[in-house]
PDB file with one MODEL, atoms N, CA, C and O in Angstrom:
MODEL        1
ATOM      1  N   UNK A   1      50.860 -44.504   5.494  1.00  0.00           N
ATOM      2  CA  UNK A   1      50.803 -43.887   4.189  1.00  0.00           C
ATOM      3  C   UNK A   1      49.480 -44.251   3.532  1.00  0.00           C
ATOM      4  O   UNK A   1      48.732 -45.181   3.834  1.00  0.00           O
ATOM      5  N   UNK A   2      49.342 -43.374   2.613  1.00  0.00           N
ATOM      6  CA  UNK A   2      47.782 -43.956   1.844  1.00  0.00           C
ATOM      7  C   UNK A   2      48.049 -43.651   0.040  1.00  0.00           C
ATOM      8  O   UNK A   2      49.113 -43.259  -0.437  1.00  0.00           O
ATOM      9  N   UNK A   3      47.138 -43.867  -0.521  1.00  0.00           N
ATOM     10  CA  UNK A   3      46.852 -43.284  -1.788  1.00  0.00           C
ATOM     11  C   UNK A   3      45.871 -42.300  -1.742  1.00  0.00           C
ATOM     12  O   UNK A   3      45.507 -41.695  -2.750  1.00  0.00           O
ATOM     13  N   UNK A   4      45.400 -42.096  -0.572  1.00  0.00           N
ATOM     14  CA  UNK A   4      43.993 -40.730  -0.756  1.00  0.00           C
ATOM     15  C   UNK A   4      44.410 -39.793  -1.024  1.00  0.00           C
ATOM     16  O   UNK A   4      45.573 -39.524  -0.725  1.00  0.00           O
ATOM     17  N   UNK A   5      43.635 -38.954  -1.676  1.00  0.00           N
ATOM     18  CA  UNK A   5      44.368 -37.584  -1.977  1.00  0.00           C
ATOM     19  C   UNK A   5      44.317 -36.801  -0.500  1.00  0.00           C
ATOM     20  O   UNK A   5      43.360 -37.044   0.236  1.00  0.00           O
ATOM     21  N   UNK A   6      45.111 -36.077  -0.168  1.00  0.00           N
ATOM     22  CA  UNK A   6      45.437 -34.941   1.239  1.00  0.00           C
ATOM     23  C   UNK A   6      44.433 -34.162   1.897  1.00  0.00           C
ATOM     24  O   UNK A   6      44.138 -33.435   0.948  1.00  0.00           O
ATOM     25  N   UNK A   7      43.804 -33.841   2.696  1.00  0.00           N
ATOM     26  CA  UNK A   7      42.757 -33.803   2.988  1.00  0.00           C
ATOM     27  C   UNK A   7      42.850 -33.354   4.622  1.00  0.00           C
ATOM     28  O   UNK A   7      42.784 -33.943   5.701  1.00  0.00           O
ATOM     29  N   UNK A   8      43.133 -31.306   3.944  1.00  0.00           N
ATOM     30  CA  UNK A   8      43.149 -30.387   5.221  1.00  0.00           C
ATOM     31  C   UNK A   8      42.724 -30.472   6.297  1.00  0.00           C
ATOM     32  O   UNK A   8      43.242 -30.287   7.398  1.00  0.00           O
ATOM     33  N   UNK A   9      41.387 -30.868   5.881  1.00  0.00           N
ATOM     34  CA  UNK A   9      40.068 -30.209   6.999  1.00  0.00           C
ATOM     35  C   UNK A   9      40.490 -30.860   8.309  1.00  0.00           C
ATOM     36  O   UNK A   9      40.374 -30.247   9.370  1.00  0.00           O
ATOM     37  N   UNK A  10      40.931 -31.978   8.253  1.00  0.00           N
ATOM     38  CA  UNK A  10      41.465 -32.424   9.690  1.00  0.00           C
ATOM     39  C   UNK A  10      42.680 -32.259  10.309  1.00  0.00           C
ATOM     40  O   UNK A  10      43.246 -33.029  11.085  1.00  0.00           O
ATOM     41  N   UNK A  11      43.097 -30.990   9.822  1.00  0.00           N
ATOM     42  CA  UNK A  11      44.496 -31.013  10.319  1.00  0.00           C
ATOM     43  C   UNK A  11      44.817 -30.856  11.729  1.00  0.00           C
ATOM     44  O   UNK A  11      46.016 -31.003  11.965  1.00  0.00           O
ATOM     45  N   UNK A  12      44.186 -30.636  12.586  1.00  0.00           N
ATOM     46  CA  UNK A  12      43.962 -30.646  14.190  1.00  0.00           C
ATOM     47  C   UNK A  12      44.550 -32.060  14.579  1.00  0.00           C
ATOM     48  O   UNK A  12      45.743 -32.331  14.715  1.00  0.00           O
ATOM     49  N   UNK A  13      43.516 -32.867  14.724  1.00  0.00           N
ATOM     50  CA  UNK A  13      43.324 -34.020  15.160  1.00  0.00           C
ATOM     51  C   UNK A  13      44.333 -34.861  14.417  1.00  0.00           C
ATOM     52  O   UNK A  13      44.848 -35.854  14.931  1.00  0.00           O
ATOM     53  N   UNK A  14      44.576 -34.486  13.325  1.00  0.00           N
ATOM     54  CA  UNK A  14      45.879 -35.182  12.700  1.00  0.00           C
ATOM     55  C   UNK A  14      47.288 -34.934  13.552  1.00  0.00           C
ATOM     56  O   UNK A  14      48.032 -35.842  13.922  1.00  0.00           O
ATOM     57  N   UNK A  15      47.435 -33.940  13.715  1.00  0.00           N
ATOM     58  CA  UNK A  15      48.486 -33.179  14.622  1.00  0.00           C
ATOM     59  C   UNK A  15      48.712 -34.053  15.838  1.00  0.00           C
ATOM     60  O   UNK A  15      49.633 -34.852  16.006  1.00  0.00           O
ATOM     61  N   UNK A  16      47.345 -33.656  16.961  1.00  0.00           N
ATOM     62  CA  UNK A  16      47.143 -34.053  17.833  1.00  0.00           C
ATOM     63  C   UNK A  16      47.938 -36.131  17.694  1.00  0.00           C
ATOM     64  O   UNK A  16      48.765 -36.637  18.452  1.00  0.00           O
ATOM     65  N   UNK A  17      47.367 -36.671  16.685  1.00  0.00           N
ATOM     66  CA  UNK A  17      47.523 -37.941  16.939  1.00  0.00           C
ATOM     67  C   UNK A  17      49.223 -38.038  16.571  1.00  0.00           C
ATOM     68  O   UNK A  17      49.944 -38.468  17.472  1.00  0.00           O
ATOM     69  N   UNK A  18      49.517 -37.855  15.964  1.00  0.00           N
ATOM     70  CA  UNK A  18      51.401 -37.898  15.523  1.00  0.00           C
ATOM     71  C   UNK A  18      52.141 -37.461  16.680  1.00  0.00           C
ATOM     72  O   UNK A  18      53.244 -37.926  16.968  1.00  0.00           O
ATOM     73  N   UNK A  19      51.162 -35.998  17.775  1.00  0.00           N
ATOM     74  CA  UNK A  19      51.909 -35.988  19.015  1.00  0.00           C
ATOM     75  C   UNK A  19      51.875 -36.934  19.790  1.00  0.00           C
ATOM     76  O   UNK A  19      52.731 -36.925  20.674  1.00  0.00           O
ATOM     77  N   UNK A  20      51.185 -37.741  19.763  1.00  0.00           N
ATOM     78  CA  UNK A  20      50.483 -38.744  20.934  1.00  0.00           C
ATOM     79  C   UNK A  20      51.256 -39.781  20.411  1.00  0.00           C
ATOM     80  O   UNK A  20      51.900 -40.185  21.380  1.00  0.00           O
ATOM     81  N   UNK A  21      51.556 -40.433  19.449  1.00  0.00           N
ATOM     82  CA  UNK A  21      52.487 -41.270  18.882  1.00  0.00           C
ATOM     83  C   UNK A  21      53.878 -40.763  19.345  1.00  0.00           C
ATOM     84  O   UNK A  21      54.377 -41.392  20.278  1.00  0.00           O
ATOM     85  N   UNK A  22      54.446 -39.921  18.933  1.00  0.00           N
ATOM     86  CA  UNK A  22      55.459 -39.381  19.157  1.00  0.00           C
ATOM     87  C   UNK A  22      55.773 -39.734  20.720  1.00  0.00           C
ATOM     88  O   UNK A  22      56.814 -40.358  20.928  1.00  0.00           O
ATOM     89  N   UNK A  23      54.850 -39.337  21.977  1.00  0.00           N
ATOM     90  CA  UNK A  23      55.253 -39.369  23.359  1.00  0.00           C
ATOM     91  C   UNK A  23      55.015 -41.034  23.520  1.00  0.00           C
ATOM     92  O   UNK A  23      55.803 -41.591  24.284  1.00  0.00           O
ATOM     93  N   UNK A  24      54.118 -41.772  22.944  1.00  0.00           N
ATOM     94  CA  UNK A  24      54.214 -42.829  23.430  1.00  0.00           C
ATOM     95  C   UNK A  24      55.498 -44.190  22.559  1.00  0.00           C
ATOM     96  O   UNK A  24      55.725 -45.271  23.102  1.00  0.00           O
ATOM     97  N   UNK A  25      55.943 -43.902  21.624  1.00  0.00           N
ATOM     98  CA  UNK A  25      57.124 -44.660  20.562  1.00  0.00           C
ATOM     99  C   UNK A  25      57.953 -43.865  20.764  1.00  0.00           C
ATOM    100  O   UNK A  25      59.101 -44.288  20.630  1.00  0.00           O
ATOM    101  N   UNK A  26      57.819 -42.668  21.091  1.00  0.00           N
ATOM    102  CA  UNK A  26      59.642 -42.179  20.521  1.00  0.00           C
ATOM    103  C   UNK A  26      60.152 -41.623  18.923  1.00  0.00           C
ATOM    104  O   UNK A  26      61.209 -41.205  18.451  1.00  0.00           O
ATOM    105  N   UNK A  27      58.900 -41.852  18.458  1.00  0.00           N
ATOM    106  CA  UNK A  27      59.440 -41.768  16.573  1.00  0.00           C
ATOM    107  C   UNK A  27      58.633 -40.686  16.106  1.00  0.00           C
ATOM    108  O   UNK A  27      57.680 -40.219  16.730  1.00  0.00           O
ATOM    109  N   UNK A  28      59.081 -40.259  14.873  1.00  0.00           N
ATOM    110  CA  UNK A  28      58.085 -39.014  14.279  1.00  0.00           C
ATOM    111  C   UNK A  28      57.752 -39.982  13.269  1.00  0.00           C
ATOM    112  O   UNK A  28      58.276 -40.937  12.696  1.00  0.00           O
ATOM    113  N   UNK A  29      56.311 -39.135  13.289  1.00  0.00           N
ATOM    114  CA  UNK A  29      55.448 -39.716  12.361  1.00  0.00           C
ATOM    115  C   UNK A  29      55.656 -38.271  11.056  1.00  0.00           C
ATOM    116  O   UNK A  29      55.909 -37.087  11.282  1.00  0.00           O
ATOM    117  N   UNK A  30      55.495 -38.772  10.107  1.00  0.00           N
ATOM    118  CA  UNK A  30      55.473 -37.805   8.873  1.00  0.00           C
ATOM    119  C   UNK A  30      54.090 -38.138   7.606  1.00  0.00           C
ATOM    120  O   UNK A  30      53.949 -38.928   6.672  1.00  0.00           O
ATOM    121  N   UNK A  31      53.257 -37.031   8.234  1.00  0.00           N
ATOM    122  CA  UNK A  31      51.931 -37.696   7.323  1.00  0.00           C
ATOM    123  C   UNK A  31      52.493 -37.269   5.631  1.00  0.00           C
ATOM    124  O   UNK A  31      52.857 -36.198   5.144  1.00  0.00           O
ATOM    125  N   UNK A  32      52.353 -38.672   5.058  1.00  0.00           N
ATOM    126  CA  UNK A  32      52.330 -38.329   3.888  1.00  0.00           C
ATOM    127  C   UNK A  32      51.695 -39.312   3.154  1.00  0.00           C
ATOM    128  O   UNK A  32      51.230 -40.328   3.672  1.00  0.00           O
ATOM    129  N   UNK A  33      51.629 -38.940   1.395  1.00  0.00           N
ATOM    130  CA  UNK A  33      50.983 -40.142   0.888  1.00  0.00           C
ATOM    131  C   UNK A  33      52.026 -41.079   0.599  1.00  0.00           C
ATOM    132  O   UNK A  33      53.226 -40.953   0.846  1.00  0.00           O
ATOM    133  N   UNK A  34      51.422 -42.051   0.036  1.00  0.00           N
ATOM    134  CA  UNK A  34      52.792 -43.207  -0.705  1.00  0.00           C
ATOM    135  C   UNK A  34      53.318 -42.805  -1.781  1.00  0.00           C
ATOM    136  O   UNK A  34      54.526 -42.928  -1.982  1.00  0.00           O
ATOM    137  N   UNK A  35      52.222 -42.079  -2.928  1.00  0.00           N
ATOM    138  CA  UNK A  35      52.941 -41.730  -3.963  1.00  0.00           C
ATOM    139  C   UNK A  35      54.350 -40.524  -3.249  1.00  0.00           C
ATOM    140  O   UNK A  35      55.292 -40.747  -2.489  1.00  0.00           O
ATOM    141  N   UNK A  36      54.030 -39.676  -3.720  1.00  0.00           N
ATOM    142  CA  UNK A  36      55.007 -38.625  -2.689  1.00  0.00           C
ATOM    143  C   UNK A  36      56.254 -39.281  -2.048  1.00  0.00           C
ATOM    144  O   UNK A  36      57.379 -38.815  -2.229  1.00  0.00           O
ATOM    145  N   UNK A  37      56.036 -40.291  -1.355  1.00  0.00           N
ATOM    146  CA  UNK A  37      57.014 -40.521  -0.663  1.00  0.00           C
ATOM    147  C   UNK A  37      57.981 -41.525  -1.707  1.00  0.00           C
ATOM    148  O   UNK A  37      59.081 -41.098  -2.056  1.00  0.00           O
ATOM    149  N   UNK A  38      57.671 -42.399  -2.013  1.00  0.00           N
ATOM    150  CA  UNK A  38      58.291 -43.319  -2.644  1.00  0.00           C
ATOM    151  C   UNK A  38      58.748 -42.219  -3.784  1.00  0.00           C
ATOM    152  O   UNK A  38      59.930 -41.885  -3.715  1.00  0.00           O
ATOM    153  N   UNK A  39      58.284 -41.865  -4.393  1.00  0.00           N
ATOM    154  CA  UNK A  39      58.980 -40.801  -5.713  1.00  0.00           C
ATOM    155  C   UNK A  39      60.201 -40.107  -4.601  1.00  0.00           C
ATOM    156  O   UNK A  39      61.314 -40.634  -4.571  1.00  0.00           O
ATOM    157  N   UNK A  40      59.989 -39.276  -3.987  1.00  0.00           N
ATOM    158  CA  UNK A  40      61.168 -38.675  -2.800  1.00  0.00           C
ATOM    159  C   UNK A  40      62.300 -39.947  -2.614  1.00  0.00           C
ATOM    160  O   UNK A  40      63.428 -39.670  -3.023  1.00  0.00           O
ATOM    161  N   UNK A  41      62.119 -41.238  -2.069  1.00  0.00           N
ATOM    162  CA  UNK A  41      63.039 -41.818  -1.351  1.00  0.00           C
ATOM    163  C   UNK A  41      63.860 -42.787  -2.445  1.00  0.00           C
ATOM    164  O   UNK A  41      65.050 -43.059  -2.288  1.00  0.00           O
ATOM    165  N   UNK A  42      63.002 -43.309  -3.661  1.00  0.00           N
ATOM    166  CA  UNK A  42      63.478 -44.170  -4.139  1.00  0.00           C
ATOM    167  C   UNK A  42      64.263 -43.249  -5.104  1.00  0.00           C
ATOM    168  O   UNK A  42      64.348 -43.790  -6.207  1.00  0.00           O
ATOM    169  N   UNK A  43      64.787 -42.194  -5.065  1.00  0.00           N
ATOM    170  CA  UNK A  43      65.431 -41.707  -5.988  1.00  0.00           C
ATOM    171  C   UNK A  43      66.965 -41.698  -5.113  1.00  0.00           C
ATOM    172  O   UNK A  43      68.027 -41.614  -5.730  1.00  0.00           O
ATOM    173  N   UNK A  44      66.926 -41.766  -4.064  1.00  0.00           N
ATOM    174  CA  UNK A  44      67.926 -41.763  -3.517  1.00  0.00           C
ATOM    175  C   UNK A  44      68.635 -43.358  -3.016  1.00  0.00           C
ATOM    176  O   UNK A  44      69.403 -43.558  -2.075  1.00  0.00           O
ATOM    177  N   UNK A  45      68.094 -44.322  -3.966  1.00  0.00           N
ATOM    178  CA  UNK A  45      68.779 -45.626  -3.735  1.00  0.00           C
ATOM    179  C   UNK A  45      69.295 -45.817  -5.404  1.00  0.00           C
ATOM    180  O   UNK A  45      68.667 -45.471  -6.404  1.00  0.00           O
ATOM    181  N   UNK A  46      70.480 -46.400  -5.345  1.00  0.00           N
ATOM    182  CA  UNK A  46      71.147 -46.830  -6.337  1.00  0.00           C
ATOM    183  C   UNK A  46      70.637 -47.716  -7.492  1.00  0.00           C
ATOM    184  O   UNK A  46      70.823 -47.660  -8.707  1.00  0.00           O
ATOM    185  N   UNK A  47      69.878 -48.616  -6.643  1.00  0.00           N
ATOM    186  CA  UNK A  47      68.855 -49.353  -7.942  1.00  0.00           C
ATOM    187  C   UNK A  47      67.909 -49.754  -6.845  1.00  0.00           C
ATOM    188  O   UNK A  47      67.965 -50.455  -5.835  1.00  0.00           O
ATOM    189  N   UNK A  48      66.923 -48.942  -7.530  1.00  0.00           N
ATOM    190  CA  UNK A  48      65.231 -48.835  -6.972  1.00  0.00           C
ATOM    191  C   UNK A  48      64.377 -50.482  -7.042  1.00  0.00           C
ATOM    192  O   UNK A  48      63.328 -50.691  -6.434  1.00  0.00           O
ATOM    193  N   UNK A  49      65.126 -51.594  -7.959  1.00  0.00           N
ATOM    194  CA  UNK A  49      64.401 -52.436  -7.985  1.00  0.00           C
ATOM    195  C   UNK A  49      64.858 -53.286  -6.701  1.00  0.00           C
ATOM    196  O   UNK A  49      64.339 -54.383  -6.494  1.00  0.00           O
ATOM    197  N   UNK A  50      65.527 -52.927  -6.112  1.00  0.00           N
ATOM    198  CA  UNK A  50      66.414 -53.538  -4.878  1.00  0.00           C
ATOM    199  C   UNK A  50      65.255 -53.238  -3.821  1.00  0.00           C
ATOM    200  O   UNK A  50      64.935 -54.275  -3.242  1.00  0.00           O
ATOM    201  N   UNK A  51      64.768 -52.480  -3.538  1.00  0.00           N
ATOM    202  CA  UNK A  51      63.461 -51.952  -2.937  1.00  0.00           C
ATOM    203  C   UNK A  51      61.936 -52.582  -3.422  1.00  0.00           C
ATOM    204  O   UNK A  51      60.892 -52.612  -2.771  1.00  0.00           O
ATOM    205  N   UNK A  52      62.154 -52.976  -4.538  1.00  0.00           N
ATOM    206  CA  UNK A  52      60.440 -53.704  -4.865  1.00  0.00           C
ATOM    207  C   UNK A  52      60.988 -54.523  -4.717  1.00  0.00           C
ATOM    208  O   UNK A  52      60.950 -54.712  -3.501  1.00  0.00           O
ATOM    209  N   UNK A  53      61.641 -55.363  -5.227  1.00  0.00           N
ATOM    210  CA  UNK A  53      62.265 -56.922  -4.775  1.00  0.00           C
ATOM    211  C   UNK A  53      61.533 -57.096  -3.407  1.00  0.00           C
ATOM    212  O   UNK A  53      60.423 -57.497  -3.057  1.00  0.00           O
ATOM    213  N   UNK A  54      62.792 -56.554  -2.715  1.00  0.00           N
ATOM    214  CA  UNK A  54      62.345 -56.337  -1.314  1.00  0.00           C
ATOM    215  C   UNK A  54      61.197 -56.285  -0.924  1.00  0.00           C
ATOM    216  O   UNK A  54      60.933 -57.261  -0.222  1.00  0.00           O
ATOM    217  N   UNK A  55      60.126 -55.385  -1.086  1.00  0.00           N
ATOM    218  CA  UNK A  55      59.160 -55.125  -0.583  1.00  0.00           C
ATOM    219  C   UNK A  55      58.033 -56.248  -1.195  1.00  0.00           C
ATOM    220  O   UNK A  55      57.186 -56.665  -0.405  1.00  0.00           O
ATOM    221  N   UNK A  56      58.022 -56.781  -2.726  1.00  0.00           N
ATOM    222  CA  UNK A  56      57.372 -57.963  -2.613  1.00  0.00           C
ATOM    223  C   UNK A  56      57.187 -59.012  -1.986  1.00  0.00           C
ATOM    224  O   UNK A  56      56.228 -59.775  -1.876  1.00  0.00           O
ATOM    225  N   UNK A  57      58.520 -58.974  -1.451  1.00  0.00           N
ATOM    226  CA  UNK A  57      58.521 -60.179  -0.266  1.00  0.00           C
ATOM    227  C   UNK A  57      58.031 -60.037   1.131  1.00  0.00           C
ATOM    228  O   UNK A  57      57.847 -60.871   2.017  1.00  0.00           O
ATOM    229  N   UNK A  58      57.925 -59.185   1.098  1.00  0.00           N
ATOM    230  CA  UNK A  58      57.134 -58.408   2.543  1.00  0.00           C
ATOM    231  C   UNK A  58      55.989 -58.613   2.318  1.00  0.00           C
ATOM    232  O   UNK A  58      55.290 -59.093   3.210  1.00  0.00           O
ATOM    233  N   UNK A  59      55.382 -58.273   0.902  1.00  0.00           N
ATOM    234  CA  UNK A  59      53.951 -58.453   0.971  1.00  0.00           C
ATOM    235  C   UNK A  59      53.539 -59.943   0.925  1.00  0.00           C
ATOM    236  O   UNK A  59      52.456 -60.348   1.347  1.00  0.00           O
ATOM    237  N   UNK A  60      54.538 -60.758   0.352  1.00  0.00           N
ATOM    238  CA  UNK A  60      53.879 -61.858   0.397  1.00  0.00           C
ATOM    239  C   UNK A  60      54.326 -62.721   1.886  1.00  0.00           C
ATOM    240  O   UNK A  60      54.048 -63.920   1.859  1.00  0.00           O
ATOM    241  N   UNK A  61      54.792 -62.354   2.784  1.00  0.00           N
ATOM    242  CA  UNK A  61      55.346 -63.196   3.696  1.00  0.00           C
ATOM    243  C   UNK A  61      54.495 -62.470   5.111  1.00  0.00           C
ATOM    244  O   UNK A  61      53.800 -63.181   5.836  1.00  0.00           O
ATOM    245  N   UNK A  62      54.645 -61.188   5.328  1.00  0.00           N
ATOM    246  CA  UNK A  62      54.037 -60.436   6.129  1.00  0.00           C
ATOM    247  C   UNK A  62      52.695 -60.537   6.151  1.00  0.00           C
ATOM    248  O   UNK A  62      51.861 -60.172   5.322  1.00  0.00           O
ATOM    249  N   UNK A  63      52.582 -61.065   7.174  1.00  0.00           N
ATOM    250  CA  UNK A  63      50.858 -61.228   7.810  1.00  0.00           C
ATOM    251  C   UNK A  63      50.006 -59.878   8.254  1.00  0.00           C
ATOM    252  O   UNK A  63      48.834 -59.564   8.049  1.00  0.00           O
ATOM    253  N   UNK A  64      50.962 -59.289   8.867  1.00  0.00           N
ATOM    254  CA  UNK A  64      49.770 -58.061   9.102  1.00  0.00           C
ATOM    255  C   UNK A  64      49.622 -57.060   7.603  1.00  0.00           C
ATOM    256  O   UNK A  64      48.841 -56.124   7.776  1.00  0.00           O
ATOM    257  N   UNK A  65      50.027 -57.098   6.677  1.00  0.00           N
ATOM    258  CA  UNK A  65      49.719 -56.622   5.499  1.00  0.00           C
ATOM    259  C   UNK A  65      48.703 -56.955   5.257  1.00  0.00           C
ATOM    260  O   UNK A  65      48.567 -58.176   5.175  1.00  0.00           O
ATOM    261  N   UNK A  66      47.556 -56.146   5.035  1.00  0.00           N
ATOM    262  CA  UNK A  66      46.226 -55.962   4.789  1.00  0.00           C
ATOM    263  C   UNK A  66      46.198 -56.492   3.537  1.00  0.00           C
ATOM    264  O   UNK A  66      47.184 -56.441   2.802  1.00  0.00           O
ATOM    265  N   UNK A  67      44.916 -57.122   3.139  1.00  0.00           N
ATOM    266  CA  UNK A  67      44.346 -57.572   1.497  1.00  0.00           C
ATOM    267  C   UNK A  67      44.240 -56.201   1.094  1.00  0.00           C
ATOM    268  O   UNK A  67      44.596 -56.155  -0.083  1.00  0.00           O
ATOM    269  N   UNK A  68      43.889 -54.950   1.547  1.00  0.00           N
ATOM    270  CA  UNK A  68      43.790 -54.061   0.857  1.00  0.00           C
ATOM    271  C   UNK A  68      44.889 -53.320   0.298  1.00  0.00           C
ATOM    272  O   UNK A  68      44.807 -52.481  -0.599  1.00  0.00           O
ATOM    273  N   UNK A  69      46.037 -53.741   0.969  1.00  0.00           N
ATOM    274  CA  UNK A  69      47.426 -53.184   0.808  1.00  0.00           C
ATOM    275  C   UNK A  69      47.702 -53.535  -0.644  1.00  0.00           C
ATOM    276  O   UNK A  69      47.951 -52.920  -1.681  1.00  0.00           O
ATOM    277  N   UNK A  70      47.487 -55.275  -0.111  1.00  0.00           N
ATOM    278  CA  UNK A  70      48.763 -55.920  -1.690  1.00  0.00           C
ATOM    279  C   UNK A  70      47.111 -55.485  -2.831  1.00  0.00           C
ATOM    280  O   UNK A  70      47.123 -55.655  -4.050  1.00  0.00           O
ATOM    281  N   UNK A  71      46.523 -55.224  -2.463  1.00  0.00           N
ATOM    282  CA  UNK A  71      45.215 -54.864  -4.112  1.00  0.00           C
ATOM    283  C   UNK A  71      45.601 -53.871  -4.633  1.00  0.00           C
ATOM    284  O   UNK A  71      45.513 -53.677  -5.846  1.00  0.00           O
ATOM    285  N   UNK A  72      46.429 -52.528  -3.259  1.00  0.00           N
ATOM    286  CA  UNK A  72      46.486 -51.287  -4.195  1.00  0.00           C
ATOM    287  C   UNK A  72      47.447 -51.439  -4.956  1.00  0.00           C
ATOM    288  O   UNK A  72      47.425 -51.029  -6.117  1.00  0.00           O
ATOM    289  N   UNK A  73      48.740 -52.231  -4.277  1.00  0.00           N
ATOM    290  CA  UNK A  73      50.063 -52.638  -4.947  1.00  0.00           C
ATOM    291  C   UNK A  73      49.969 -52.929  -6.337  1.00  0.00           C
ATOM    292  O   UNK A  73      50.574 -52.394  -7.266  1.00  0.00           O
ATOM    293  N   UNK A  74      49.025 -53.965  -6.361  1.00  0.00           N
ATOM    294  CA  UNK A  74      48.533 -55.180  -8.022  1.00  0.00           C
ATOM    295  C   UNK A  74      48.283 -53.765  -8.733  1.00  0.00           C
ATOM    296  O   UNK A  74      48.422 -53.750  -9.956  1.00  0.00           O
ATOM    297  N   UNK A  75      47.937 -52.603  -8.100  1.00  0.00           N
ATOM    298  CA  UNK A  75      46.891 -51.973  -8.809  1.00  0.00           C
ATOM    299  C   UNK A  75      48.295 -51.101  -9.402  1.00  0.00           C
ATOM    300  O   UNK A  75      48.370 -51.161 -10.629  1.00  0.00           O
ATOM    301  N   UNK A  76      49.251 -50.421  -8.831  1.00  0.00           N
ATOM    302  CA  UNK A  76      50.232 -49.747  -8.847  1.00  0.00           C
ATOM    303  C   UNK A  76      50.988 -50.349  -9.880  1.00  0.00           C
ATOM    304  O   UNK A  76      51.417 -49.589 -10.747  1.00  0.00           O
ATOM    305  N   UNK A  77      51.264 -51.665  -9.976  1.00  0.00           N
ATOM    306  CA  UNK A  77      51.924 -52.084 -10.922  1.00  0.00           C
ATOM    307  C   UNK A  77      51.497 -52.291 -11.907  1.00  0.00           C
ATOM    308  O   UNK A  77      52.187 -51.869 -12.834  1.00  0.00           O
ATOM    309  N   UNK A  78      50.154 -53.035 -12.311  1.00  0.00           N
ATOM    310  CA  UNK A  78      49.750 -52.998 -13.372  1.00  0.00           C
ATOM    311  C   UNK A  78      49.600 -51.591 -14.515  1.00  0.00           C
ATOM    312  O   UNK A  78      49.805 -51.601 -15.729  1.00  0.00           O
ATOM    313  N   UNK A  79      49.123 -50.302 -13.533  1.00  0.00           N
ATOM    314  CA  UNK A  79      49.609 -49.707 -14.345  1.00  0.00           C
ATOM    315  C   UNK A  79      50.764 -48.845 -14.777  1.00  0.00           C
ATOM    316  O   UNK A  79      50.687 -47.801 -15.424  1.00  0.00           O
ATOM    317  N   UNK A  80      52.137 -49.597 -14.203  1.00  0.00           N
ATOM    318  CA  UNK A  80      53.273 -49.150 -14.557  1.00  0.00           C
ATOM    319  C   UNK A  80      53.767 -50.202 -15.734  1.00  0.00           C
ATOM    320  O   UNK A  80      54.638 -50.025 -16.585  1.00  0.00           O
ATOM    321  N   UNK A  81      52.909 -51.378 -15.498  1.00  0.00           N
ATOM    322  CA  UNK A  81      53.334 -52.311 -16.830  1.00  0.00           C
ATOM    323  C   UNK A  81      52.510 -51.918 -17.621  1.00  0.00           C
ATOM    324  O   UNK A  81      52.816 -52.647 -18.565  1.00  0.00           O
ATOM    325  N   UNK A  82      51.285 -51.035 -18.156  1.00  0.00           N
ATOM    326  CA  UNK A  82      50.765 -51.098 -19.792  1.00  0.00           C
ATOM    327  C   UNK A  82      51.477 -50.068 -19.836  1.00  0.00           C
ATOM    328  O   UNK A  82      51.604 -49.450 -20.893  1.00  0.00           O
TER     329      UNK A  82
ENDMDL
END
């Protein structure tokens, strides 16, 4: 997932790579952004803070979570708190 905005021009090679994932995992990939998605999924849990809970702890315990990850996060929340 990302925060970039969507970005046609590569839709080939985008394709191409989700097939290639697909034959080698077994799983579908679904390009989307984070915003998008999280608005879609967290509406369908009973209490959404059960999910950041959660997922804070992922960020702080989970090693392969990128510094750039938990920055956009800080960034996401801060401005849901002003």
């Amino acid at each position: 997932m990302t925060t970039a905005e969507e970005d046609l021009s590569d839709a080939g090679s985008i394709a191409k790579e989700v097939s290639r994932i697909s034959k080698i995992h077994g799983c579908q990939v679904i390009v989307n952004g984070i915003y998008p998605t999280l608005k879609y999924y967290l509406r369908l849990l009973h209490d959404p803070y059960d999910f950041i809970d959660n997922y804070v702890e992922s960020l702080k315990s989970d090693k392969t979570i990128k510094y750039e990850h938990k920055l956009k996060w800080n960034e996401i929340v801060s401005r849901q708190v002003s």
